[in-house]
N, C-alpha and C positions, 0 to 999 in steps of 0.2 A: 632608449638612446637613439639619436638620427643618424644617420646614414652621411656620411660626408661624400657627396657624390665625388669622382673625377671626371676629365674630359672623356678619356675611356674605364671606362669601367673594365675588374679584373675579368671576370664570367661574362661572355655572352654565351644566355642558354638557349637553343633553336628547338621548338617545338612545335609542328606539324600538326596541322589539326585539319579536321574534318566533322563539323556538327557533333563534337566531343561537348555540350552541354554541359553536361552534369561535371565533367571532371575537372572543366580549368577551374576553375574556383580553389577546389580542392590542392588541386597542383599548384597553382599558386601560396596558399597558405603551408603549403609542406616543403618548399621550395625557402621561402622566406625564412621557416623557423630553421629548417636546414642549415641557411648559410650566414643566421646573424646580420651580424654587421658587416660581414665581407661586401665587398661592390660589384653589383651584377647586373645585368637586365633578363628579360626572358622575351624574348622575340616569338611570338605568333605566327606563322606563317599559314595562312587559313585558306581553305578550297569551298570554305561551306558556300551556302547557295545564297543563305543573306551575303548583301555587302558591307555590312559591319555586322559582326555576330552583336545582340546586345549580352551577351555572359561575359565574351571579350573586350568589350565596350564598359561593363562594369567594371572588370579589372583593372583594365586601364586607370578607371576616376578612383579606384581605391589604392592603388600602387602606382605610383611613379615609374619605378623600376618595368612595367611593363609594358611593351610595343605589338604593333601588329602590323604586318602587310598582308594585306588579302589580295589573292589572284581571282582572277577572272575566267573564264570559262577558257579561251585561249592559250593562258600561259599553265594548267595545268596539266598538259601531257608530261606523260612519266610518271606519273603518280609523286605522290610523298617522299620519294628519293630529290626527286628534281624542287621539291618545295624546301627542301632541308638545303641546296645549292643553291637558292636564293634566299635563303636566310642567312647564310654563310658569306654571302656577299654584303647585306646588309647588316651584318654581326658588327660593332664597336670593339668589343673587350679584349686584351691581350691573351686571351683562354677563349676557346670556342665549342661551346659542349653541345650534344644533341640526346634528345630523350623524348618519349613517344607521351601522347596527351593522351593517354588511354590509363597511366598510374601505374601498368603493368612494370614499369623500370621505378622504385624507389631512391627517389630525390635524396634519401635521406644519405644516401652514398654519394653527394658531391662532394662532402666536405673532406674526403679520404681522397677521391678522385684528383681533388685541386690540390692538397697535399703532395700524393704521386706524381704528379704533372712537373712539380718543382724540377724532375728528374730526370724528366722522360717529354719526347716530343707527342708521344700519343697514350692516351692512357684508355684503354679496354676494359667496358664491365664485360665480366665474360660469364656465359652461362655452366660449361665445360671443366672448370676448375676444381678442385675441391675445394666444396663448402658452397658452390654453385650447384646452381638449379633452374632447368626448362621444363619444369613441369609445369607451368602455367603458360604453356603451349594448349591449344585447342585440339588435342585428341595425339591418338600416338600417329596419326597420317602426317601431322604435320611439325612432330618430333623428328619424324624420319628425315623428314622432307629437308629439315632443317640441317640437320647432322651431315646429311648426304651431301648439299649444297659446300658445305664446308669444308667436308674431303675432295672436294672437286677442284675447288680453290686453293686448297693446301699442294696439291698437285699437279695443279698449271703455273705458279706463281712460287717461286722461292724468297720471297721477300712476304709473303702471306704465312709462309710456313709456321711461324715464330708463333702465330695470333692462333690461339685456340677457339676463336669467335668472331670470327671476320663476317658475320653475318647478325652481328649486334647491331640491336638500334642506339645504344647507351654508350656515348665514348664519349672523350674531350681532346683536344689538340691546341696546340699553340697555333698561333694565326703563319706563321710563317711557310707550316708545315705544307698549306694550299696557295699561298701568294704564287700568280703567274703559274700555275698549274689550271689545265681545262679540265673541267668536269663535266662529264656527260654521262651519268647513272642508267638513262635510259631503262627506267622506272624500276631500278632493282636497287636492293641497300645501298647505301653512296659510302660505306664505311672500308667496304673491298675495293673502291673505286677511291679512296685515298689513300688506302695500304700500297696498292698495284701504281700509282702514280707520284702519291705527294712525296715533297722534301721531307725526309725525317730517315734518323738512325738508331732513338729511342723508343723501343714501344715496353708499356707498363700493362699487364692487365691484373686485374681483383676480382674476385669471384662478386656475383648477384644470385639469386634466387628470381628468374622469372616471375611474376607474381599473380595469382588468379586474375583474370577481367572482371571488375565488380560492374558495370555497369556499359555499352554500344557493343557495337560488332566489329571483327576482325576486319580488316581489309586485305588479308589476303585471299588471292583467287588461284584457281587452277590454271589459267593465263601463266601467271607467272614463272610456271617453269621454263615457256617458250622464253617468254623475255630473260631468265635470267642463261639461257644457252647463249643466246643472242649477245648479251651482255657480257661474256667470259668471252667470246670469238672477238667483240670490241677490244678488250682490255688486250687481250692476247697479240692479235695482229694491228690495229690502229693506233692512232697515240701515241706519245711520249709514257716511258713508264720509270720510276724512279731505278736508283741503283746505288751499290754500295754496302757496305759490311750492318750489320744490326744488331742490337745489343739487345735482350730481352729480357726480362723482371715480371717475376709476381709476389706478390706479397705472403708474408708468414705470419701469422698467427702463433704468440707463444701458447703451446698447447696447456693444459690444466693437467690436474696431476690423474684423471681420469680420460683425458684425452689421447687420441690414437699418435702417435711422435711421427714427425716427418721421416720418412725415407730416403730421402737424397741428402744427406747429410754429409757425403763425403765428396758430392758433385763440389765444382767451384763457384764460383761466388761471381768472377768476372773473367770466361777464359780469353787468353790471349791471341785466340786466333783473327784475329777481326786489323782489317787495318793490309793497303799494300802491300808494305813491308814485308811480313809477316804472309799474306797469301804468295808473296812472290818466294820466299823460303820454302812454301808447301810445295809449290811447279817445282822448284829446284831439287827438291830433297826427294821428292819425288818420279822424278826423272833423273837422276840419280843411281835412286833403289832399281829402276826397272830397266834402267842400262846396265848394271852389277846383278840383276840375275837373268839376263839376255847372255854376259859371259856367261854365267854358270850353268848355263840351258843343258850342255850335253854333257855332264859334271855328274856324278851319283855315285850310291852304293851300288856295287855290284849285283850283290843278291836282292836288295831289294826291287828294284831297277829291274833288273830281269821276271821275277815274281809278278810286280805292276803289270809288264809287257805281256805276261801271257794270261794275265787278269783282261784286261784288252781282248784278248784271243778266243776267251773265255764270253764274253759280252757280244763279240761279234756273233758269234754262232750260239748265243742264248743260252747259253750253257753254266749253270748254276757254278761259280769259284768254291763254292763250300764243298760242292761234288767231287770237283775236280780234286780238293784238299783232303779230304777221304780216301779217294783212290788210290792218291800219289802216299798217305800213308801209309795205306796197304800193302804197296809194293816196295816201299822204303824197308817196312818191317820184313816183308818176306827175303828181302835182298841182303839186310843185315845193315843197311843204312845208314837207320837213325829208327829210335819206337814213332817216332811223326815227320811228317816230311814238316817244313815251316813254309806255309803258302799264305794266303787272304786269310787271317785270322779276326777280321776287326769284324764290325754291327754293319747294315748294310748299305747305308746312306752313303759314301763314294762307290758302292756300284749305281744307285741312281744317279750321282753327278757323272760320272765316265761312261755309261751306257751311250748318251748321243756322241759323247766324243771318241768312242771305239768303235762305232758304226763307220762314223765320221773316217778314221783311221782303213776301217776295211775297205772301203769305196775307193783310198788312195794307196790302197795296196791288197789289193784283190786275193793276193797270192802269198799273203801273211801265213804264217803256222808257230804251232806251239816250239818256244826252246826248255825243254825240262831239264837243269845239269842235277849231277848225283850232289845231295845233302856233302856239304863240305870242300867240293871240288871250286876249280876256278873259270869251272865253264863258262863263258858270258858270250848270247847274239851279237850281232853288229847291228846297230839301232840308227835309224834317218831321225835328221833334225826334227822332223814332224812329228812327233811320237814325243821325243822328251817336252817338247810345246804342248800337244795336247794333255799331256800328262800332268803337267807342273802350271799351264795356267789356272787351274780354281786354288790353287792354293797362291802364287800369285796374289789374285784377288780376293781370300783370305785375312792375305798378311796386310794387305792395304784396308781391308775392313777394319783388319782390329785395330791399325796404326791410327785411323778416323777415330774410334772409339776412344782412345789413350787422347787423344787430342783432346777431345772433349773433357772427358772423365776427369782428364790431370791440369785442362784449364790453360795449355801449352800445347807451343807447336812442336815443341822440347819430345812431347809425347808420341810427335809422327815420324821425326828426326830419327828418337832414338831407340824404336821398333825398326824400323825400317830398316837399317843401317846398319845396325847391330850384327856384331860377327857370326856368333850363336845364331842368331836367326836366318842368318845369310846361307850357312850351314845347313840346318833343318829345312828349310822350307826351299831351299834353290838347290840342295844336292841330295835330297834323303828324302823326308814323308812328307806324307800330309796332313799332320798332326798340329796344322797353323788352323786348317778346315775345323779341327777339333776344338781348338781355341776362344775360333771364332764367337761359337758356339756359345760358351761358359762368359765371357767377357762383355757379349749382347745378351745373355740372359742376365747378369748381374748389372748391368747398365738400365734394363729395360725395370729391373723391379725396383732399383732406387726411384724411377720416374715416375711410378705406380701402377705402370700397363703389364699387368699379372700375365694375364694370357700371352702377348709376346713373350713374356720372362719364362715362361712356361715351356713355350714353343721354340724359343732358342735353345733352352737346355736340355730340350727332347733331341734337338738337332746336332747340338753337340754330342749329348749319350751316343746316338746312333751312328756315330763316324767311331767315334771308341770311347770307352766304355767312365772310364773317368770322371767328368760333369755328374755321373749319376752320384756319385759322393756328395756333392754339395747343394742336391735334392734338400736332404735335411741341416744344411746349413741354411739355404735361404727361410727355409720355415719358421726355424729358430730363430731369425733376425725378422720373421714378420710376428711373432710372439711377442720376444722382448721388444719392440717398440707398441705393442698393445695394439695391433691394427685390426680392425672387423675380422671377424671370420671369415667372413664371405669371400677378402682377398684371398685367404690361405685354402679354401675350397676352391677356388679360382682356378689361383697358381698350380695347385696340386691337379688337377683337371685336366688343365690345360696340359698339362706337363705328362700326365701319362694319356692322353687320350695321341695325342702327338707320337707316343713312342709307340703305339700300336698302331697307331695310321703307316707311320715310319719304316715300323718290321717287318709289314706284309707278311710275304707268302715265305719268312727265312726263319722261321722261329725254329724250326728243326738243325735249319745250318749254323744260327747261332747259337743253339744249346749244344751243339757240337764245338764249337768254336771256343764257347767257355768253358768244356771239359779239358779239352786242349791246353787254356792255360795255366787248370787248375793240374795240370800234370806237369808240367815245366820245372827244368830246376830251377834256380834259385842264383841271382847275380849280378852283374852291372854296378850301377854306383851305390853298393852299399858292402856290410860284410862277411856276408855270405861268396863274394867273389872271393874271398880264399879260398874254397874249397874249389873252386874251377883253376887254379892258376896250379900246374904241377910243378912248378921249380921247387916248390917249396914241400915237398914230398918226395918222398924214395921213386926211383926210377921205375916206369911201368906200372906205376898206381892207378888203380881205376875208382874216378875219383865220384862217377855217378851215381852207384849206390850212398855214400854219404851225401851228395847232393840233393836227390831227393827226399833223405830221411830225412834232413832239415827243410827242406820244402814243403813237405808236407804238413808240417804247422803253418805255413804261409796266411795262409786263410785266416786259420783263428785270431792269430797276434796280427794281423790286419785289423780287422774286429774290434780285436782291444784297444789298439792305440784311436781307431776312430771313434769308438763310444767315449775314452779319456777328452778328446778333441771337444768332441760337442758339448761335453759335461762341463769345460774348461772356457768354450766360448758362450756357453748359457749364462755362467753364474758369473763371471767377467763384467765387471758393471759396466765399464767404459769401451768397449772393445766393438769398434766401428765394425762394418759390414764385410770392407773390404780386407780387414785382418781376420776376422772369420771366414774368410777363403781361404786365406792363407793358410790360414792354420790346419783346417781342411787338406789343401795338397802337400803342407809340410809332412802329415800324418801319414799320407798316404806314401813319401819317400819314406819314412823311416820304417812303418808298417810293411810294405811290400816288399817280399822276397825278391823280387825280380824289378828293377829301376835301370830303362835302358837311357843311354844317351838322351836321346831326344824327346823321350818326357818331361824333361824341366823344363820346356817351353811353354807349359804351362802356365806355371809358376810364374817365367819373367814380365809380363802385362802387370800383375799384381803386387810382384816384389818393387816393380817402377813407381809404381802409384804409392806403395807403404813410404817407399823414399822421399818421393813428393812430397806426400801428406805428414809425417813424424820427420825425416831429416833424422838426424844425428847418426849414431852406428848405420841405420835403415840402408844408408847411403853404401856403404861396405859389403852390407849382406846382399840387397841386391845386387852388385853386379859380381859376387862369388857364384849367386845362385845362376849365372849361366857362365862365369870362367870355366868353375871347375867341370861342370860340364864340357863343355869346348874340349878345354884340355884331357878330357876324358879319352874323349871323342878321336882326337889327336892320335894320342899314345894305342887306343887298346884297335883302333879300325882297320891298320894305322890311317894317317891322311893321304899317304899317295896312293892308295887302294881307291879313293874316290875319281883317280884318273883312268884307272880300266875299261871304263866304256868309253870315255873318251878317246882311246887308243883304238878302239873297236871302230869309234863311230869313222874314223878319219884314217887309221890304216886298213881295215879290214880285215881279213885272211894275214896280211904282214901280223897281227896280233895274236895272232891264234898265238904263240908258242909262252903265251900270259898265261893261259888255260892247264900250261903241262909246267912251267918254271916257278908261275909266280913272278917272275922278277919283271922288273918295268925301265932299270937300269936307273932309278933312284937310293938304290941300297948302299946310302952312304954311312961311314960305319961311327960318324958325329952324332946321327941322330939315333935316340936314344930307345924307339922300338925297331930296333935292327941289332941291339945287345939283349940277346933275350933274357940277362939276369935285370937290366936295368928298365927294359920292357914293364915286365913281372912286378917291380918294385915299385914302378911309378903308378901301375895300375890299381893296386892293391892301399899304395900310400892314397892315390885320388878318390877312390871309390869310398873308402872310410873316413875318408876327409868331408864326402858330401852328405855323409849319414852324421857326423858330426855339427857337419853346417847348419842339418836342415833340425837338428833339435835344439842348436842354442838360439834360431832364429824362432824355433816353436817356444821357447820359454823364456824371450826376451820380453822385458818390461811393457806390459803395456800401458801406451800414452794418447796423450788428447793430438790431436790434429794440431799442426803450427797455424795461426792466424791467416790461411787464408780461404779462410771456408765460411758458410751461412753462419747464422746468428750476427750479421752485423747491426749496427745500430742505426733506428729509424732514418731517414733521407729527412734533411734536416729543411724547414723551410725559409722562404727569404724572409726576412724581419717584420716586413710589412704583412705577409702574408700569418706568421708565426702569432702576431698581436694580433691580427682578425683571429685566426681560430681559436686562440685563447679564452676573447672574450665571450666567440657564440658556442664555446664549451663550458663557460661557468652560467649563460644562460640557456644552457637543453639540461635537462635531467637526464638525458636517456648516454649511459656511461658508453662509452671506446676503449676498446683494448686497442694498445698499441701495436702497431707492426712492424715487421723489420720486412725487405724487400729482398729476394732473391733471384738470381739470373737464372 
């Protein structure tokens, strides 16, 4: 069948050549059977040393379709970059593709190319993908060399970041994408030097396999690292460079019923952050949150707060918190106390983060010293603004981490809003710990293994463990979710790798202060929001009951029936046909409230990143549960702390000495006798009613139906092409034998 030419043709393909003999021919005929009867030309742009190559020359008189400009000794500086910018000038077709006359890029991926293009202003064969491949690179020097090049790019350029291959020779673009944009390659890939400048806001990329060199030689040289430094200082400082929001797609493959299942299944499909509007919400909501915990700067638990401060104390003078927690028991028990004094009990990663910033601290107060009050009392320092800033910015920057993450993850800016903002959180992380650090942690390691990057996911969740103890639970939840989706092994040796070689790098020289640490909590009694806190509440007991021998007989099952409900969890999320990733967290820290003897306040901060995303993602009840799972907390929090106990150091910071008589009263002259922990029968009741409320909560949410994701998530259906476009592939698919699975494209 003939070709019914247009004035422009749909495809101009730009192919760079260099005394490539043997291959245009080839190229040519694998080009044509490629694209049928679609309407294309192939432009030639030739450096060889004839001035008309006769291979190019035959092509020519056998194809129509084919053109050629040959340069001259003069116009090819730059090499092959700068010869692809004057083919691109001389391009016709309303699509502009470039592909190297060496074979190594397989023609037979235009027809997918010019598909995805319907879609997208720039479409990427990328080598970095899964299902891609650069092994038909020329030795691992220049694997490296390649990879390296790309992280460099990724780095300097935020609008490059998107492109997993910006250092491709095989892409296509709409002609618009370079109209009135200058290019100056300046002999390095011209594909970064469109990314960094052209007009566009779609990029598509598809995985390629590099392909062996069957026949010339590379034209890369050792030259060109100079050139391509040279050429990133260009892009960086000279020129116009584009700008604006960018939407990013690669293609999915339905897997077979022995294939490894994608991973990101619970990402979104098209998130919402892109667009003015909507970044101008983020500045707002943002600046916001950090004007509302700039109030809450000099706000906190007393005890904790003060513990922090001499953690500090502890740091300046290098002096191990775990030692110091020891000693203070010791003297606790010999004094009649407490059997532990409660000090730094966590793993030991915020003493790495707070070590430069207690330095920092000592420098600006030379003449710091330890405040130690007795186990119980109401003794608190007086503390300078500078101390609750040093103390509370990493978590701060935390809760803005994780807020980024929930952006992404939940596809909305809904997700940064309502992290941020949120009361619960406002709470924990601006007035009490740093257990957002801990979050962080768990939320980038389950972000990073939907994406496929094990090692990060590894290395997050090591980082999480090491702030507290937590994240290590859902160690074998992510394994299990890389089982049931049938993925290599190699990921799950990876991950697992990654993930303990991290927590030993992490522990250093504390393994002894942390197996102290976790004897410690393995002796605790037993309480907080579950209900076991009856047995801490004496109203409800004979006068003068001592109620810690029962406290800890029941504690010390803690452990096992932890155990149990978590082996129930995993068992539950294995065999679970449908049960997405992020429900498999869940289920995970549900286990661990109902499981756990001891569920303080601000543990279920956890939880709320996931419980938001479950809502997201299911909708219906999901909607209720999550935001119970950080009320009842709150109001926990309220009742049993109480809330104006978080004003004590504030009274410290700003009266002084005026506050000392906190220390011996307690009272703060808010004992108003309406509210309801200052009646201590109705204190007792609400603590007792909330606590069993949230053990309640957290098992109907454990044993709520599971469902499929509401329609806005991957598996959509292919990107549909224009009509004209639809009838070409049609018919050069009933003329190729060689079959296409279809794809669907995801962000």
């Amino acid at each position: 069948m003939e070709k019914k030419h247009q004035p422009r043709p749909l495809l101009s393909l730009v192919v760079p050549t260099r005394n490539e003999r043997e291959n245009v021919s080839r190229l040519v005929a694998r080009v044509a059977r490629a694209m049928g009867v679609i309407d294309y030309e192939i432009l030639f742009v030739d450096d060889s040393d004839d001035d008309t190559p006769d291979y190019i020359a035959r092509a020519m008189a056998a194809d129509p379709c084919v053109r050629m400009l040959h340069r001259d000794g003069k116009e090819r500086a730059g090499g092959l970059s700068t010869a692809v910018v004057s083919g691109i000038r001389q391009a016709r077709g309303a699509f502009i593709g470039v592909i190297d006359g060496d074979l190594q890029h397989p023609p037979e991926l235009l027809r997918d190319m010019l598909t995805a293009a319907e879609d997208a202003d720039i479409v990427v064969a990328s080598r970095y993908l899964p299902g891609g491949s650069s092994a038909g690179l020329d030795g691992l020097y220049r694997q490296a060399v390649s990879r390296g090049s790309k992280f460099a790019a990724q780095a300097l350029f935020a609008r490059v970041r998107a492109c997993t291959d910006p250092m491709s020779g095989f892409f296509l673009f709409r002609r618009a994408v370079v109209e009135d944009v200058e290019l100056h390659p300046a002999g390095f890939k011209i594909l970064l030097e469109i990314l960094v400048r052209g007009t566009w806001s779609r990029l598509t990329e598809i995985p390629f396999a590099f392909q062996d060199r069957e026949t010339g030689q590379s034209k890369a040289s050792a030259e060109q690292g100079v050139e391509y430094v040279k050429h990133l200082a260009d892009l960086r400082f000279l020129g116009k460079r584009g700008h604006g929001a960018v939407r990013y797609r690669t293609p999915r493959v339905p897997p077979g019923p022995d294939d490894p299942q994608p991973l990101d299944d619970d990402l979104p499909e098209d998130p919402e952050i892109a667009g003015r509007r909507r970044r101008r919400m983020l500045w707002s909501v943002g600046l916001l949150a950090l004007a509302l915990r700039i109030v809450l700067l000099p706000i906190g638990h007393w005890w904790d707060l003060t513990v922090d401060y001499n953690v500090f104390i502890d740091l300046i003078h290098n002096h191990s918190p775990y030692d110091t927690m020891g000693y203070l028991s010791h003297i606790a028990r010999a004094a009649g106390w407490d059997s532990n004094y409660e000090y730094y009990a966590y793993p030991p990663v915020p003493l790495y983060i707070y070590f430069p910033l207690a330095k920092l601290y000592g420098l600006l107060h030379p003449g710091a010293t330890y405040f130690i009050p007795v186990s119980g009392s109401f003794a608190m320092p007086n503390l300078p603004l500078d101390f609750y800033f040093l103390l509370k910015f990493p978590i701060w920057i935390a809760d803005f981490l994780i807020a980024a993450f929930l952006a992404r993850m939940s596809g909305t800016v809904r997700g940064w809003r309502d992290y941020l903002l949120n009361p619960y959180v406002l709470l924990v992380s601006g007035a009490w710990t740093f257990d957002a650090v801990m979050v962080l942690g768990l939320v980038a390691g389950a972000y990073y293994l939907q994406k496929g990057k094990m090692t990060r996911a590894g290395v997050a969740l090591a980082f999480g463990t090491m702030v507290k103890f937590v994240p290590a639970l859902a160690v074998p939840t992510f394994a299990l979710y890389l089982i049931k989706k049938k993925r290599p092994v190699r990921e799950l040796v990876i991950f697992l790798a990654a993930y303990g070689i991290a927590c030993l790098v992490l522990l250093g020289p504390f393994l002894q202060g942390l197996l102290y640490v976790v004897g410690f909590h393995g002796n605790r009694v037993g309480g907080g929001m579950n209900w076991e806190m009856f047995w801490r509440l004496g109203l409800f007991f004979p006068p003068n009951t001592h109620l810690d021998p029962m406290s800890l007989a029941i504690g010390a099952f803690g452990t096992p029936t932890l155990l149990i409900v978590l082996l129930i969890a995993y068992w539950y999320m294995f065999t679970a046909r449908e049960m997405r990733f992020n429900r498999m967290i869940l289920v995970t820290l549900l286990a661990f409230f109902i499981g756990s003897k001891l569920v303080n306040e601000q543990y279920a901060l956890i939880a709320l990143p996931f419980a938001f995303l479950e809502a997201r993602q299911v909708g219906g009840a999901w909607r209720w549960l999550a935001r119970l799972l950080w009320i009842v907390p709150l109001a926990f929090a309220v009742v049993r702390v109480p809330l104006d106990r978080f004003l004590w150091l504030f009274y410290h910071t700003f009266m002084g000495s005026r506050a000392d008589s906190i220390a011996v009263t307690g009272k703060t002259g808010l004992e108003w006798p309406f509210l309801p922990w200052y009646n201590g029968y109705q204190q007792q009741a609400f603590i007792l009613i909330l606590g069993i409320g949230f053990t309640v909560l957290c098992i109907v949410a454990f044993v709520w139906p599971v469902r499929r994701a509401r329609k806005l998530w991957r598996y959509q259906l292919p990107p549909q092409p224009s009509p004209a476009i639809a009838a070409a592939l049609a018919e050069a698919t009933d003329s190729d034998a060689t079959p296409h699975r279809e794809v669907a494209f995801q962000h």
